[in-house]
Every structure is written in C-alpha cells, then in structure tokens.
Wavefront OBJ file of the C-alpha trace (Angstrom):
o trace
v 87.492 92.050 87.847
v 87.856 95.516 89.110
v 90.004 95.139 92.886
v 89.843 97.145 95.772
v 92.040 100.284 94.614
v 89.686 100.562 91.377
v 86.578 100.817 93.256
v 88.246 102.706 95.659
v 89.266 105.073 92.879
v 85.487 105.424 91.145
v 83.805 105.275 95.081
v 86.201 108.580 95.415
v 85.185 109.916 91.880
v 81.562 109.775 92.705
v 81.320 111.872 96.283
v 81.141 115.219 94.896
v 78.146 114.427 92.562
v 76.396 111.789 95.214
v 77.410 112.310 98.708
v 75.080 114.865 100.854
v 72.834 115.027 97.522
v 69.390 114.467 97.005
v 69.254 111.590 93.810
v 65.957 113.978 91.909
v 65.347 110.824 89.469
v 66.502 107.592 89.451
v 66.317 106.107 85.557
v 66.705 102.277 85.524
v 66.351 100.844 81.805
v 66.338 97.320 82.779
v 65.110 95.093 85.007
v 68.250 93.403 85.358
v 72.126 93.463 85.398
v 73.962 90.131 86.507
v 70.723 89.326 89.297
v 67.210 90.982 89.269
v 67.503 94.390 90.014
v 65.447 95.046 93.245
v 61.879 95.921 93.234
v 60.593 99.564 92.384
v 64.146 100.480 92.291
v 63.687 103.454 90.677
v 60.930 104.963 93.439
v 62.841 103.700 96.120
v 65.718 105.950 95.108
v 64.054 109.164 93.846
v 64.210 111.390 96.141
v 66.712 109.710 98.749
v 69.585 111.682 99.842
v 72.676 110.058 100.099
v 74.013 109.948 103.371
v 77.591 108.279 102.848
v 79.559 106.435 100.415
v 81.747 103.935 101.359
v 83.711 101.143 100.280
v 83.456 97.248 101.731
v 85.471 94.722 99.821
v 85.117 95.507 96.090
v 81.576 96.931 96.642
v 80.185 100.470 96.829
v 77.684 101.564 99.504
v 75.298 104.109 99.071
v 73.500 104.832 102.909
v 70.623 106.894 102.077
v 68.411 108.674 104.345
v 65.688 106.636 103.877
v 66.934 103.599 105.732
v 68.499 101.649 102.982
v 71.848 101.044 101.557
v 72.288 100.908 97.730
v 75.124 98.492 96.827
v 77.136 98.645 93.925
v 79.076 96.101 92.219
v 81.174 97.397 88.839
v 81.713 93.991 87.517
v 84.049 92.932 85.066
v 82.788 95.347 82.831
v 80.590 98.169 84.639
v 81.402 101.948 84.702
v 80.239 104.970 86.303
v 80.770 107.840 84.955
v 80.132 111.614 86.661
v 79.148 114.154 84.454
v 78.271 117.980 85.083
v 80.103 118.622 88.115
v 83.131 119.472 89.092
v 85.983 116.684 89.227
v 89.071 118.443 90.507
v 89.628 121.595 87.799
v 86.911 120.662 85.391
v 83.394 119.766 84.938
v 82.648 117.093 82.128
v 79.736 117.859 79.923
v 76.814 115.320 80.155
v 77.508 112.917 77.207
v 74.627 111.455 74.769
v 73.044 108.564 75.983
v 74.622 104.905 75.222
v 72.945 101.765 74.548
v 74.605 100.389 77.866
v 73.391 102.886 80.484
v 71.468 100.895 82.037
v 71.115 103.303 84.777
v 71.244 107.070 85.558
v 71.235 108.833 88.794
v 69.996 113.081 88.166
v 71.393 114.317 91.309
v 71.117 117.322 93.199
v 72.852 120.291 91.752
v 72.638 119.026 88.056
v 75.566 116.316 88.270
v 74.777 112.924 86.742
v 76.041 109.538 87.753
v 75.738 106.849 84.479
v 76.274 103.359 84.970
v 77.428 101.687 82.111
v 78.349 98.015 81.942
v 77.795 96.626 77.971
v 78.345 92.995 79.591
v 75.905 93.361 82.396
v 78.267 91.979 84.543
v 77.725 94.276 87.514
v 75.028 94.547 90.121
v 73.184 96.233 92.469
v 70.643 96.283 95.132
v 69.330 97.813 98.151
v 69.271 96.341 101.871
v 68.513 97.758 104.862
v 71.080 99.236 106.210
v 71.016 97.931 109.467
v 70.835 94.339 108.302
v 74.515 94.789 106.723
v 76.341 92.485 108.850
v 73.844 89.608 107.808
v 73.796 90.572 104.117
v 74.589 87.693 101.775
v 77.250 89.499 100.026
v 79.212 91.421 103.159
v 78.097 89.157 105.845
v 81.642 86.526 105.324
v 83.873 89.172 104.504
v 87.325 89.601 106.643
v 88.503 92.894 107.779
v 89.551 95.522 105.299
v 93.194 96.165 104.494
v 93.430 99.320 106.032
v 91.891 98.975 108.912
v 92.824 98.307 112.653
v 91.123 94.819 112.858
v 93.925 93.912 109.638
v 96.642 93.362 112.100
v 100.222 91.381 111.883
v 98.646 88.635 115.028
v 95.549 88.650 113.477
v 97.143 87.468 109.428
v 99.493 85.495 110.916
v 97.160 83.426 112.913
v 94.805 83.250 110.092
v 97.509 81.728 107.589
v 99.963 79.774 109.621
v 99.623 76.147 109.764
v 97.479 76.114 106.618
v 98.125 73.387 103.945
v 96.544 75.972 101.117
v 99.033 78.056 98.801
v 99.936 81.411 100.675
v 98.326 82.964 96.340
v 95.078 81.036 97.631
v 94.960 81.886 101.442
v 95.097 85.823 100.577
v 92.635 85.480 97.938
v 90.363 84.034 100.378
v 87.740 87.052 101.182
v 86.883 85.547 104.365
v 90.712 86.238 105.574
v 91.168 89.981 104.104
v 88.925 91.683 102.148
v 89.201 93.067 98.672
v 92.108 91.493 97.737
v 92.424 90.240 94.213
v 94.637 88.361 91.829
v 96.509 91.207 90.434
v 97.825 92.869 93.700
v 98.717 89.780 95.343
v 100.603 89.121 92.986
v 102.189 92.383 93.633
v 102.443 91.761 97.298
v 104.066 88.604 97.360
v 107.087 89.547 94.732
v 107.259 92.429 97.411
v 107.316 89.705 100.267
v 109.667 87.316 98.711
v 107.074 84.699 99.296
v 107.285 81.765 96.245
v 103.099 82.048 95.555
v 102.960 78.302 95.427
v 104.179 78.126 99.188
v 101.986 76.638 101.771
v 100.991 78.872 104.982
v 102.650 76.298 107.453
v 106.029 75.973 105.633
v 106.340 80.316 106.007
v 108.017 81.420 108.769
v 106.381 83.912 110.837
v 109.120 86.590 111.055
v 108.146 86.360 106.878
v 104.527 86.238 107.270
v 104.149 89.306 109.920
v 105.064 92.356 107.002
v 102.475 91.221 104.735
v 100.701 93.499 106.586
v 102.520 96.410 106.041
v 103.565 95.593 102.040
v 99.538 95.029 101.221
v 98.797 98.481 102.486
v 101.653 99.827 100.998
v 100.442 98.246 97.416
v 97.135 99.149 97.794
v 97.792 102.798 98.807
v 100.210 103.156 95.774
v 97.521 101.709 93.257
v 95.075 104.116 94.823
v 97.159 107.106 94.281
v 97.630 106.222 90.679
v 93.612 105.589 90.045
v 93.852 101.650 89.986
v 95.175 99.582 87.221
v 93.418 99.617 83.677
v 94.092 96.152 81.714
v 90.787 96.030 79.925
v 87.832 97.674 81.347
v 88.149 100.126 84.580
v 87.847 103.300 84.307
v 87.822 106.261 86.869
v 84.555 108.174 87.132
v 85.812 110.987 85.056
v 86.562 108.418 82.154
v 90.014 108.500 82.639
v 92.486 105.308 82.544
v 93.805 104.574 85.563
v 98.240 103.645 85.254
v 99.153 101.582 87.911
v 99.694 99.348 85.542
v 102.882 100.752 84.550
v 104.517 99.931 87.808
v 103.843 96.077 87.937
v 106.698 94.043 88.976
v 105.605 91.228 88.119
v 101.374 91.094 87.390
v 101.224 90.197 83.749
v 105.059 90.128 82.720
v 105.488 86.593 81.481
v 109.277 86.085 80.217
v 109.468 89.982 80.607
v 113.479 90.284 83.310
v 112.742 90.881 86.783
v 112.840 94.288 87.895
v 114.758 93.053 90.583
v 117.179 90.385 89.713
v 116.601 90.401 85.571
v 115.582 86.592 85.588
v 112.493 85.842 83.455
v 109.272 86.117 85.582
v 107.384 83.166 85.391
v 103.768 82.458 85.206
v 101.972 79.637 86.399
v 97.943 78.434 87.400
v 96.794 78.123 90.689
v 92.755 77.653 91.140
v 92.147 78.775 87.890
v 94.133 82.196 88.000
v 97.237 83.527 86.441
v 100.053 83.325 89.158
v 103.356 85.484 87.995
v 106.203 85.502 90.099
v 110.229 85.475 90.230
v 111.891 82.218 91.140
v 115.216 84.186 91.567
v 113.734 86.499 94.228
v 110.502 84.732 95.844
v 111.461 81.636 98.083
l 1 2 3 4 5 6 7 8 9 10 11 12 13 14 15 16 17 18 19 20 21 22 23 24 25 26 27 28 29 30 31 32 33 34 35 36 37 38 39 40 41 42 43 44 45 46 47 48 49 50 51 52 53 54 55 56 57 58 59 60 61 62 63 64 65 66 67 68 69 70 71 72 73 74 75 76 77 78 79 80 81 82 83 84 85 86 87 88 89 90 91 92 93 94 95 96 97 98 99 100 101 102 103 104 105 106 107 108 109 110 111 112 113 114 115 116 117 118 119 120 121 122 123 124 125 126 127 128 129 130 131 132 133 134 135 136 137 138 139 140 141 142 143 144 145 146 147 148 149 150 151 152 153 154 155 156 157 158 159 160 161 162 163 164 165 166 167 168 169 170 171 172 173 174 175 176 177 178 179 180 181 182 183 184 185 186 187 188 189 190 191 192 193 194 195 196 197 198 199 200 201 202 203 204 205 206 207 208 209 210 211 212 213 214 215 216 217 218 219 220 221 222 223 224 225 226 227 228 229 230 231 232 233 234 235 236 237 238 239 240 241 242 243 244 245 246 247 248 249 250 251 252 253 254 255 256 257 258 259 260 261 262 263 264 265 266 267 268 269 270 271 272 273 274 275 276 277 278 279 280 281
C-alpha cells in the first residue's frame, strides 16, 4: 500500500497538469473501483476547476471550484499518470489507451491525468468540501507528520503508558497520520526502539525524537520519489528509489548497516516487522 511519501510524490507530479486548471472532460469507464464510484461523476467534474491539491493521510484532495472535494485513493495498485505537459525538462507524449484506465481527466491546456489501477484497488469520491472534518475517511485521522499539531508533548502523551507495541501504536492513524509499515520500520531502527516494545516500558527522553527521526524519514523518501517494491509509480511513470536506502524494511538475514548482525523479521498484527536486535532495545 502506497505510504505517505508515495502519494506525496504523485500529489506533487500532478499540480502542473491539475492545479488552477479547468478538468474540459472527465472520462469514467466504470462504475466502480474498490466502492461505487459517486453519482454522475463524470458531469460533476467536467468543467470544475481545480482549486488545490493537497495531501491528508495517504489520500489526494482535489478542492474544486464548484464546492466539492474529489478524493483520491491510489490503492495497492492504482497509478496516475500525467501526460502532455511539462514535468520538469520534458513533456511525455499521451500514451494509447490501456484496458485499466478506468479514468481520464482532459485538462486545461491539453495535459491528461490517467488513472490506472488493473486491481481496482483504489478509490475515489467527491464530498463537500466543507463537510471534510466529518468525512468517513478523514474524519479519525491524527495530525500529519509535518505539521505543528505533530509535536514531541503531543506523541509522547499519546504513546506513553500504552500496553500496545510502540510498531502498532505508530501505525495507529488515529495517533499520526500516514504512517505505514515500511517507514516505521525505518523510524524505529533510526530510534533504537525494539518494535515489539510496549509504549509504557519506553522512556520518554527515547520517545520525544520520534518526532524529529519520522520527519526526517519521510522528507528523505520524498526527495527520492517514494519507495517502489511492486506497484508505485511517480506520475511521470518513473520508479521511485528510496528503496535503495532501507536499513532495515525488507532485509531479512541481510548484516545491519549499523552493527553487521542479521536483521531480523518478525509478525506483529499481521505485518512484516524487520528490525536489529543488536541496535534496537
């Protein structure tokens, strides 16, 4: 599943084709993706200009000027792909239609925005935008990793004296948002922090960088266009590398960068938890 710096990396892909531009045609080829798509999709976006795109969590948000907010969720599978505008030095010829574009924005200026998922594990859907904060999707979210509300008080409140694994308590959504297996994995080898320790037995003077080591993460996996294991890709089609610089994420018996002990891999909640006994305690 796609995590915060991949749809960080296509929401940035997509503003010079969408944002400020005038979507001429909306083409929606199914009715559905993973839910219904909403109702007369397709004439409630033709002809909206889109206001802003932003990111909450792992989803993209579309304001348009029209009073609603498009919402975008890539999936485990979905893409969107610009074509026939310029995307830093060159402009990417619109490609021949695929049997997964499911749906294509024609936007302003002649750019194109695809959205491909061949799994259909994606979604989106339109809400008004003032009714975000009570939206089923946004409305239990925590505070974004990045911003002000994310502070050292405010994590260390929310995860000291708690019984759950420190793994499970930042994959909670509710506590920060966008967070996902892979790069708290990352985080915690970067903490120290054993991934199988409980909130209550961490000591606060370890607890209060989290803060700072999650944005510094993030912001690196950003800068290197997310991680590609199986599916992402930025909106230009390329691969993002991030994966390259995992210290532990997916190294199983591979020697600590660190220390040069085997990193171990265990399962907590149903997820792939990798991690260095040598160097997280």
């Amino acid at each position: 599943m796609p995590e915060l710096p991949e749809v960080e990396t296509v929401r940035r892909g997509l503003l010079p084709a969408m944002e400020g531009r005038i979507i001429e045609k909306a083409e929606v080829n199914r009715p559905d993706l993973r839910w219904p798509l909403p109702e007369n999709m397709a004439a409630r976006l033709t002809g909206a200009r889109v206001l802003r795109l932003r990111r909450r969590s792992k989803y993209i948000l579309a304001d348009l000027d029209r009073g609603e907010t498009l919402l975008i969720h890539l999936g485990m599978s979905g893409r969107m792909l610009v074509s026939g505008v310029a995307l830093g030095d060159f402009v990417i010829d619109h490609p021949t239609p695929q049997k997964h574009d499911h749906i294509v924005f024609h936007m302003e200026g002649g750019g194109r925005v695809t959205f491909n998922d061949a799994r259909r594990f994606g979604a989106m859907d339109l809400f008004p935008t003032e009714a975000e904060d009570s939206y089923w999707l946004l409305e239990k979210l925590g505070p974004e990793p990045f911003s002000n509300q994310l502070s050292e008080d405010y994590l260390t409140t929310k995860l000291r004296g708690r019984a759950s694994p420190i793994k499970t308590l930042l994959l909670d959504q509710a506590i920060v948002a966008g967070l996902g297996n892979i790069y708290v994995c990352e985080v915690l080898f970067r903490a120290g922090i054993d991934p199988r320790r409980q909130g209550r037995q961490i000591a606060e003077k370890r607890l209060r960088p989290l803060v700072a080591i999650i944005r510094e993460v993030l912001a690196e996996a950003i800068d290197a266009g997310g991680s590609s294991l199986r599916d992402h890709r930025q909106a230009d089609g390329e691969l993002g590398y991030f994966q390259h610089r995992f210290k532990v994420y997916g190294r199983e018996g591979q020697p600590c960068r660190s220390c040069g002990q085997p990193v171990l891999r265990i399962v907590q909640s149903g997820r792939s938890s990798f991690y260095c006994a040598h160097c997280q305690r």
